[in-house]
C-alpha positions in Angstrom: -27.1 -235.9 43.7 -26.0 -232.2 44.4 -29.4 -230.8 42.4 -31.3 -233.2 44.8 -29.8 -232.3 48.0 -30.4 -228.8 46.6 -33.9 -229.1 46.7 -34.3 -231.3 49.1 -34.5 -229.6 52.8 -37.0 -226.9 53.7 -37.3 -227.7 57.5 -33.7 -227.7 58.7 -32.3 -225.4 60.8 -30.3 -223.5 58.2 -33.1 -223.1 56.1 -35.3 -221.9 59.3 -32.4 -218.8 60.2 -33.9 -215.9 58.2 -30.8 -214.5 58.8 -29.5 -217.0 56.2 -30.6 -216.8 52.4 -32.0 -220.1 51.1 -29.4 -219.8 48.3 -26.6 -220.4 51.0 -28.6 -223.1 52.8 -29.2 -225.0 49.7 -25.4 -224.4 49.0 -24.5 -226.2 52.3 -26.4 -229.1 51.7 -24.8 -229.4 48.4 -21.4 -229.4 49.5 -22.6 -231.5 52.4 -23.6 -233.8 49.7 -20.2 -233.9 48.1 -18.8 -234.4 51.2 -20.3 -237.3 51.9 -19.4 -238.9 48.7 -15.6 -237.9 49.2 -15.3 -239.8 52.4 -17.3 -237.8 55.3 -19.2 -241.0 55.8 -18.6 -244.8 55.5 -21.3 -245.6 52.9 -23.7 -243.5 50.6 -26.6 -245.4 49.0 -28.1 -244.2 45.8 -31.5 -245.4 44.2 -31.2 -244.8 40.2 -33.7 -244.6 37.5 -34.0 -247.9 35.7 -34.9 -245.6 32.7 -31.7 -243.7 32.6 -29.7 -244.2 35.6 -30.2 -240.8 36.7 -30.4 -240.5 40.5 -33.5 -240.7 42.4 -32.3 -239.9 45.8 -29.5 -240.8 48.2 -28.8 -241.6 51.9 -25.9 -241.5 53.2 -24.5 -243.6 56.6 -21.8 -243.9 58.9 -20.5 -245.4 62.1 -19.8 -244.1 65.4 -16.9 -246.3 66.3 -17.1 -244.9 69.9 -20.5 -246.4 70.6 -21.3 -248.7 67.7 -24.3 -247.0 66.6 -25.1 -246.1 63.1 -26.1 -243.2 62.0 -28.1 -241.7 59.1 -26.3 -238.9 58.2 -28.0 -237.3 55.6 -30.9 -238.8 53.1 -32.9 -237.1 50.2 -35.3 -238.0 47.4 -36.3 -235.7 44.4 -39.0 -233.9 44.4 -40.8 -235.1 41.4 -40.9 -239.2 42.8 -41.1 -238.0 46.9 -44.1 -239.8 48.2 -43.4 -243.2 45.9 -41.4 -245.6 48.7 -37.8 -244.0 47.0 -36.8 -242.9 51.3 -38.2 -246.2 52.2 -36.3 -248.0 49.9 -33.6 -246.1 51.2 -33.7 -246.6 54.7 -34.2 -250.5 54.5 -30.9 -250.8 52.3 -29.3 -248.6 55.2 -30.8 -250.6 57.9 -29.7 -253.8 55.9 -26.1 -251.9 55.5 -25.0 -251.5 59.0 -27.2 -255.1 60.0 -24.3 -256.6 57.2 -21.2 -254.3 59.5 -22.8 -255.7 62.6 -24.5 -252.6 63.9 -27.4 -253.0 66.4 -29.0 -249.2 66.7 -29.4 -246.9 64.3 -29.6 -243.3 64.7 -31.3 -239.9 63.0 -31.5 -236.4 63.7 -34.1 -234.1 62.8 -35.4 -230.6 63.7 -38.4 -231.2 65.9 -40.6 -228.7 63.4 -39.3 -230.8 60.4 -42.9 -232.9 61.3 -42.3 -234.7 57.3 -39.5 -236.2 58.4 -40.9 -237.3 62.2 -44.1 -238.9 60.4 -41.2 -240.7 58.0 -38.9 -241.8 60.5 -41.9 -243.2 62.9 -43.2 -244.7 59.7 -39.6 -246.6 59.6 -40.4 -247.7 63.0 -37.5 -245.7 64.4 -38.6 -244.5 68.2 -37.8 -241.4 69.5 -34.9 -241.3 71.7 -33.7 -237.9 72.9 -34.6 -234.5 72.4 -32.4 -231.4 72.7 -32.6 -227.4 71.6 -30.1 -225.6 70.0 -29.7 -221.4 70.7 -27.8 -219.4 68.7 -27.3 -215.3 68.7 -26.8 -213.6 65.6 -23.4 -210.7 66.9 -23.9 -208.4 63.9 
């Protein structure tokens, strides 16, 4: 899952920074990934090869006890099966997930030049709901 998550994220705003190599970017999302599976969230998915059991992608949830909203923390599908249903697959057994813990909304966040993932997400029939930008300054 780590050489997936690797891969995985162009349009995010690490990988955006120019001020931050790709290398460390895709070393965030990897331990991001890790994470996740240690306990950062309250469920991660994984789609598997029937061939060899080898992971397809992954998407990972938790729950906001606060509000009682879900949320989509993190989801990726390798590059060589993207664009064969693997994320969609992946989101309806996350939707189905929090429907079983009795969740009624379901958040995502994306970078609003990440247009992929918008078209996806729409796709999914999620609707947008808020917007917001992030600045950051660069004190070297």
């Amino acid at each position: 899952m780590e050489k997936i998550a690797e891969s995985a994220f162009m349009y995010d705003r690490f990988h955006l920074d120019p001020k931050i190599p790709k290398e460390k970017s895709d070393e965030l999302y990897k331990k991001w990934t890790v994470n996740c599976c240690k306990g950062l969230v309250d469920e991660v998915i994984i789609c598997a090869s029937a061939q060899d059991d080898k992971p397809l992608g992954f998407i990972a949830c938790k729950i906001d006890k606060s509000r009682h909203v879900g949320i989509i923390d993190l989801i990726a599908v390798s590059k060589n099966v993207r664009r064969k249903k693997i994320g969609s697959g992946l989101i309806n057994a996350a939707l189905n997930w929090f429907k079983r813990e009795g969740v009624d909304i379901v958040e995502v966040s994306t970078q609003l030049t990440n247009t992929p993932a918008i078209n996806f997400y729409l796709s999914a029939d999620f609707k947008p709901h808020s917007s917001k930008v992030t600045f950051h300054k660069w004190l070297l």
